[in-house]
C-alpha positions as CSV (number, residue, x, y, z in Angstrom):
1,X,0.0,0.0,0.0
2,X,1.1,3.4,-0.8
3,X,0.3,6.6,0.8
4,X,-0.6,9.9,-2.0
5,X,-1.1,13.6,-1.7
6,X,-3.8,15.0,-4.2
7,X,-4.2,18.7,-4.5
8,X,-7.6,19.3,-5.5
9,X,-8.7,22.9,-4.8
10,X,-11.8,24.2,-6.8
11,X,-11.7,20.2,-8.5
12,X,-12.6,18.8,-5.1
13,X,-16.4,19.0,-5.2
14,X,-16.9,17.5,-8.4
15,X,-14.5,14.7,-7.6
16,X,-16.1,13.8,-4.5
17,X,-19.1,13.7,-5.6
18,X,-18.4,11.2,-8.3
19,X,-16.1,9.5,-5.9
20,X,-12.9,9.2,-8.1
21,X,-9.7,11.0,-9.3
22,X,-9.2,12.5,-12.7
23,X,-5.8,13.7,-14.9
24,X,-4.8,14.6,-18.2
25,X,-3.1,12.0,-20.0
26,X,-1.2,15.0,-21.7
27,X,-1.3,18.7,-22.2
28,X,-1.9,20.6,-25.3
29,X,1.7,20.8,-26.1
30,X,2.0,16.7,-25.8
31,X,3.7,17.1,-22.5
32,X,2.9,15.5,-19.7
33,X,3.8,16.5,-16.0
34,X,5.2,14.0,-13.2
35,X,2.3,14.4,-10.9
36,X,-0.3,13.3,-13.9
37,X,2.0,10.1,-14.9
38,X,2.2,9.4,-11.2
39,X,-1.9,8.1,-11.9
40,X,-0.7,5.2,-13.0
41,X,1.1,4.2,-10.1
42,X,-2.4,4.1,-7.8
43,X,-3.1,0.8,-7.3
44,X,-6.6,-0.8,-5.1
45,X,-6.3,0.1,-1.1
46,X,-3.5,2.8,-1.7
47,X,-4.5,5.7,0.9
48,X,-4.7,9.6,-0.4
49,X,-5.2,12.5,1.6
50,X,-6.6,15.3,-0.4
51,X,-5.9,18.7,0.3
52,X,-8.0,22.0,-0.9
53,X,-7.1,25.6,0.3
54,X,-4.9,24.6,3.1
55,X,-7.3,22.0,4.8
56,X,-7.8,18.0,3.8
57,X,-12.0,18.0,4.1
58,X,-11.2,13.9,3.3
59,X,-8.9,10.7,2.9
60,X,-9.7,8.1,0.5
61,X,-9.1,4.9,-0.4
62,X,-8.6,3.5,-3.9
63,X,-10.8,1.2,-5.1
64,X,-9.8,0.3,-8.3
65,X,-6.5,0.3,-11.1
66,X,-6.4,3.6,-12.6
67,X,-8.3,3.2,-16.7
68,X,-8.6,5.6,-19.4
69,X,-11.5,8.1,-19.5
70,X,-12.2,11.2,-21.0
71,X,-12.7,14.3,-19.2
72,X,-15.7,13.9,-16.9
73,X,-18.7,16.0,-17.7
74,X,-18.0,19.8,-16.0
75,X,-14.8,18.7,-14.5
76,X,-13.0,22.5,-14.9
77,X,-9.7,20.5,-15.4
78,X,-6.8,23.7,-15.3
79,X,-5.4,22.5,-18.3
80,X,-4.4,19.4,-20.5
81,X,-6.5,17.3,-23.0
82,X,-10.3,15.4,-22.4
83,X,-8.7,12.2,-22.8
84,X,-6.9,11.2,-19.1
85,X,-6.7,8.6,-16.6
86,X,-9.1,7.9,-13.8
87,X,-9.5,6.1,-10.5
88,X,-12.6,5.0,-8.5
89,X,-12.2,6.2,-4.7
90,X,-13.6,5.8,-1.4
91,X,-14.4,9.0,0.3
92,X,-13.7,9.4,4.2
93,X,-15.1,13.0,5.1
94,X,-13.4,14.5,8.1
95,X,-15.6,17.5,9.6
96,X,-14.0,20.3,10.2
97,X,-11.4,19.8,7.8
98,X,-7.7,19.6,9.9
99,X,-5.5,23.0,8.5
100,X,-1.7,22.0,7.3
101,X,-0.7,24.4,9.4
102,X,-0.6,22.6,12.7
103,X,1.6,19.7,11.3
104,X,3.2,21.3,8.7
105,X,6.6,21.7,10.4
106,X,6.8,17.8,11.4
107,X,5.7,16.9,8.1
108,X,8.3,18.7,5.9
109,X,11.2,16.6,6.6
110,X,9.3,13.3,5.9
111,X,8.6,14.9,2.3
112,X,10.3,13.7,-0.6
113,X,13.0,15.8,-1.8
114,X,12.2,15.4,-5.4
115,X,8.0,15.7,-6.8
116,X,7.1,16.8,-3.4
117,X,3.9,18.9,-3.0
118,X,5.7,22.0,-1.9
119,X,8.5,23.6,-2.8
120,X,11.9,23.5,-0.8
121,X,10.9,27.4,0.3
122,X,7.3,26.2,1.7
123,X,5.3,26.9,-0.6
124,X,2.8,24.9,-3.2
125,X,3.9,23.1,-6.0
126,X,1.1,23.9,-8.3
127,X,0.6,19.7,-9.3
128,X,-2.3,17.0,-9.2
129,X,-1.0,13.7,-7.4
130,X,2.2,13.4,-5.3
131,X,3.5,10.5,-3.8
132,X,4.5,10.0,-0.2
133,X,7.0,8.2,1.8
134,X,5.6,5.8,5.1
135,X,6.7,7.9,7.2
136,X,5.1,11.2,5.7
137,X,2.2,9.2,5.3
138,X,1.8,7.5,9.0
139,X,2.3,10.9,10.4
140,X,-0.9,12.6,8.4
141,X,-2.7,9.6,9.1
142,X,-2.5,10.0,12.7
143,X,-2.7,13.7,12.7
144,X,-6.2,13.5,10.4
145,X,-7.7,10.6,12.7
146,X,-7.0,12.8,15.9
147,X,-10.2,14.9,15.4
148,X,-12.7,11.9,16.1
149,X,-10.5,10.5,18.3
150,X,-8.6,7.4,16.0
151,X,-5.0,7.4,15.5
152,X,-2.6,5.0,13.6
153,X,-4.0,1.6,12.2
154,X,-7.7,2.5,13.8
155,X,-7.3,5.5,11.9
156,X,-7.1,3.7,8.4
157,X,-9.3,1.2,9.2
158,X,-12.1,3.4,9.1
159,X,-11.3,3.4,5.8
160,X,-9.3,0.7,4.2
161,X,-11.4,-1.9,5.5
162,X,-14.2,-0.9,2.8
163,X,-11.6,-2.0,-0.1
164,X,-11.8,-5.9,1.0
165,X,-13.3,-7.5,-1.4
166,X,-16.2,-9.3,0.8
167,X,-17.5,-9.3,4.4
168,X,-14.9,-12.5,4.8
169,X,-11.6,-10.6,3.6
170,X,-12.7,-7.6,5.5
171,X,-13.6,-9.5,8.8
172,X,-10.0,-11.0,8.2
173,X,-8.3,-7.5,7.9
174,X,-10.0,-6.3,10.6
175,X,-8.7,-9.8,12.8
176,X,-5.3,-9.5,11.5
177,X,-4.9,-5.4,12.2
178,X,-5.6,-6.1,16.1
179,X,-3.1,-9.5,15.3
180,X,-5.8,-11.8,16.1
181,X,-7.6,-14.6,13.6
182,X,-5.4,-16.6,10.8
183,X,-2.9,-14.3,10.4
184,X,-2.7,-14.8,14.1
185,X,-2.4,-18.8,14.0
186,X,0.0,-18.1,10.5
187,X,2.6,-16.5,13.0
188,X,2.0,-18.8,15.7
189,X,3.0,-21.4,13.1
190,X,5.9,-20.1,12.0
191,X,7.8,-19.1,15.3
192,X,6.4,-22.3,16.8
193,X,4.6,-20.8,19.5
194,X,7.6,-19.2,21.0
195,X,8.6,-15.6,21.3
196,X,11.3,-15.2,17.6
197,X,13.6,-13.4,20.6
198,X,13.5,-15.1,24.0
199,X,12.0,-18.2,22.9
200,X,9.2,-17.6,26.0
201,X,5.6,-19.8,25.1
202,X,3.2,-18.1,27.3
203,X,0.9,-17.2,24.8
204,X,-0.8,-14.6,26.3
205,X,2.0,-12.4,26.9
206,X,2.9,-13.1,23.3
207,X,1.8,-10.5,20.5
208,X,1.6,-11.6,16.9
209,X,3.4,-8.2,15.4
210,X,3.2,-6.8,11.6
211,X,6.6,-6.3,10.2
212,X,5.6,-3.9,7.7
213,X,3.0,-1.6,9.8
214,X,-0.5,-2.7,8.8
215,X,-1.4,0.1,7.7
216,X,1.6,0.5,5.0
217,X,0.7,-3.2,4.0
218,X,-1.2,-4.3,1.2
219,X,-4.1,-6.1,1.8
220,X,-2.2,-9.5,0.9
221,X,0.5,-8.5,3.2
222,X,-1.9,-7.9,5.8
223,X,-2.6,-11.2,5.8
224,X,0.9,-13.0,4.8
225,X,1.9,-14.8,8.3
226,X,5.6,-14.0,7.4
227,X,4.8,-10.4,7.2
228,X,4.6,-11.4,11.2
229,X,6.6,-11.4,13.8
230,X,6.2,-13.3,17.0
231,X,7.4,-11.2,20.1
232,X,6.9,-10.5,24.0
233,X,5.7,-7.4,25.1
234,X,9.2,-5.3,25.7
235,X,10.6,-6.5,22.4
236,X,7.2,-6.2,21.0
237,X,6.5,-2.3,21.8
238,X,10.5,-1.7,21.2
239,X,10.1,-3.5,17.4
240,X,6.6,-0.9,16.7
241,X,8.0,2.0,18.2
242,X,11.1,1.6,15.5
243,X,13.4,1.6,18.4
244,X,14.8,-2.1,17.3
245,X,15.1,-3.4,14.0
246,X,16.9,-6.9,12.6
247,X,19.6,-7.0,9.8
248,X,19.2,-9.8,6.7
249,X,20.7,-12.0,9.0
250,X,18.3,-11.4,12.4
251,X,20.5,-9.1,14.3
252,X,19.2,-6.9,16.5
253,X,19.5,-3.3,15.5
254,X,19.3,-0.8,18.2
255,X,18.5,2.9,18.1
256,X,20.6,4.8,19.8
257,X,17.6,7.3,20.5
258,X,17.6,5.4,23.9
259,X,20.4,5.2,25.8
260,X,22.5,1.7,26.3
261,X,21.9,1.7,30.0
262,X,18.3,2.1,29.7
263,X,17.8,-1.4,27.6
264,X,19.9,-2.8,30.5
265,X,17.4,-1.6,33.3
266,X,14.1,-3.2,30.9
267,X,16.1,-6.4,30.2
268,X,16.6,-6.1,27.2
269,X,19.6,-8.5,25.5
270,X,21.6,-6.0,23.3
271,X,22.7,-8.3,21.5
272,X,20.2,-11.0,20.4
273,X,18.9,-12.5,17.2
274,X,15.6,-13.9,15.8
275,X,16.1,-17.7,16.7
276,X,15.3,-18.2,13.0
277,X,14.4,-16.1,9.9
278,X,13.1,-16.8,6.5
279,X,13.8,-15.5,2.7
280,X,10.4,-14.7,2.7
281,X,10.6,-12.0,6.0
282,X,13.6,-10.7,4.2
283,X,11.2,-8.1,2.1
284,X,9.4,-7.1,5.0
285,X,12.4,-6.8,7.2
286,X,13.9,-4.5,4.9
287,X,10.9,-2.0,4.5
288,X,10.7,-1.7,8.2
289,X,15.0,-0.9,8.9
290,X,14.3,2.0,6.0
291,X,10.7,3.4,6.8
292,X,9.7,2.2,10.4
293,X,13.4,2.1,12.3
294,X,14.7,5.3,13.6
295,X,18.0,5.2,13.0
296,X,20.6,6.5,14.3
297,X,18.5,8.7,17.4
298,X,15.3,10.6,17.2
299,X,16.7,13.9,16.5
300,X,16.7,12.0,12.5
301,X,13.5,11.4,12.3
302,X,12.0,14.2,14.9
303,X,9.7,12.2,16.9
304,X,11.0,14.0,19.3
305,X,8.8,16.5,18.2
306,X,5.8,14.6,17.5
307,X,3.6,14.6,20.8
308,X,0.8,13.7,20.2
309,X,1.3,12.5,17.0
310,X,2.5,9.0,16.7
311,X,5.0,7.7,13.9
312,X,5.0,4.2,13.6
């Protein structure tokens, strides 16, 4: 799942109201920008936040491959062509709409540095559809839940759970988001019932874990046991918070955001591995070292700064 930026302005209402995204294909030149190619990259549960005058009134969800279509009847497109690509979406109203404003200063350094909706100087780039990294991504989905009360994965299941493709794959999103149902048993399977760290088999103080953060997952991922990680509750809330990760090889990874002695005082064995690790975590593994993992301390990924917004 990937995480977009549409700026809509005066094309909002008519897109909402037919529940779907609309570009140009080209312009009358026979150029065509970045941010109407990027279309094409949408693909079915991707998340996009769309922004008009400073405020995002809604985040969507798409529900269906972007397809060629002409114009839409009324749609004041700025510029370009009548023949374009399109994308059925899933509307999420959020009343009042959030300003930028508030989290604008967090989310700038999670922007990319290339195709990003603003400019390095602040202000707007004036495009259609940008991408956006996890971490940009996470952070706007928490701050957007926080007016009706929903952060992180309860924030984009509000949503995302609508793009399953029948009440069974939705009620087994909805099982695997709280780590719970087959996905559940999958893990449980595949770490033999023992914590992948300390090897401890009480199972209720064991948490079946998404690698890649369900809410960055596609809705096969969601489901993949391997896309799972079996832990106990220090290791566990360590491994979300990005403050541990695991090399190719199971290594633990330690941020140095918390000091050495402090992992000493929770119990925590500096240096242990997962007991045993498969080709097919290696994917998932490395998406959460580059988008979930903090790195070298917080000051690199300002989380620091974030209360009481989460990242991960």
């Amino acid at each position: 799942m990937a995480y977009w930026w549409v700026s809509q302005q005066k094309l909002y209402k008519d897109q909402r109201l037919g529940h779907y995204l609309w570009a140009p294909l080209q312009n009358e030149a026979g150029q065509s920008y970045f941010h109407w190619r990027n279309m094409e990259e949408v693909l079915p549960g991707d998340v996009i936040y769309s922004y008009v005058d400073g405020t995002f009134p809604a985040v969507s969800v798409a529900r269906s491959e972007p397809y060629e279509a002409r114009r839409p009847s009324g749609l004041d497109f700025p510029e370009g062509t009548d023949e374009g690509r399109k994308i059925d979406v899933n509307y999420r109203d959020i009343t009042p709409a959030p300003a930028l404003a508030p989290v604008q200063e967090l989310l700038t350094p999670h922007l990319p540095r290339r195709q990003s909706p603003f400019y390095p100087d602040g202000s707007e780039y004036p495009g259609y559809l940008f991408g956006l990294g996890g971490r940009a991504g996470r952070l706007l989905l928490d701050y957007l839940g926080s007016p009706v009360g929903q952060t992180g994965d309860e924030a984009i299941s509000a949503v995302v759970l609508t793009s399953g493709a029948d009440m069974t794959t939705r009620r087994a999103l909805a099982a695997s988001r709280l780590g719970m149902g087959d996905f559940r048993k999958g893990v449980f399977s595949i770490w033999e019932g023992k914590c992948a760290i300390t090897r401890s088999s009480v199972p209720e103080l064991l948490r079946a874990r998404h690698i890649k953060p369900w809410r960055d997952s596609n809705n096969e991922e969601r489901l993949d046991p391997y896309n799972g990680l079996l832990l106990s509750p220090l290791y566990d809330t360590a491994f979300s918070g990005g403050l541990i990760s695991f090399d190719f090889s199971g290594r633990l990874i330690i941020s140095s955001s918390v000091q050495a002695f402090q992992w000493d005082l929770l119990g925590l064995r500096r240096t242990a591995w997962l007991e045993h690790i498969k080709e097919e975590h290696q994917p998932y593994l490395a998406y959460h070292r580059q988008h979930v993992f903090l790195g070298r301390g917080s000051g690199d990924s300002g989380i620091d700064q974030m209360a009481p917004f989460a990242i991960a």
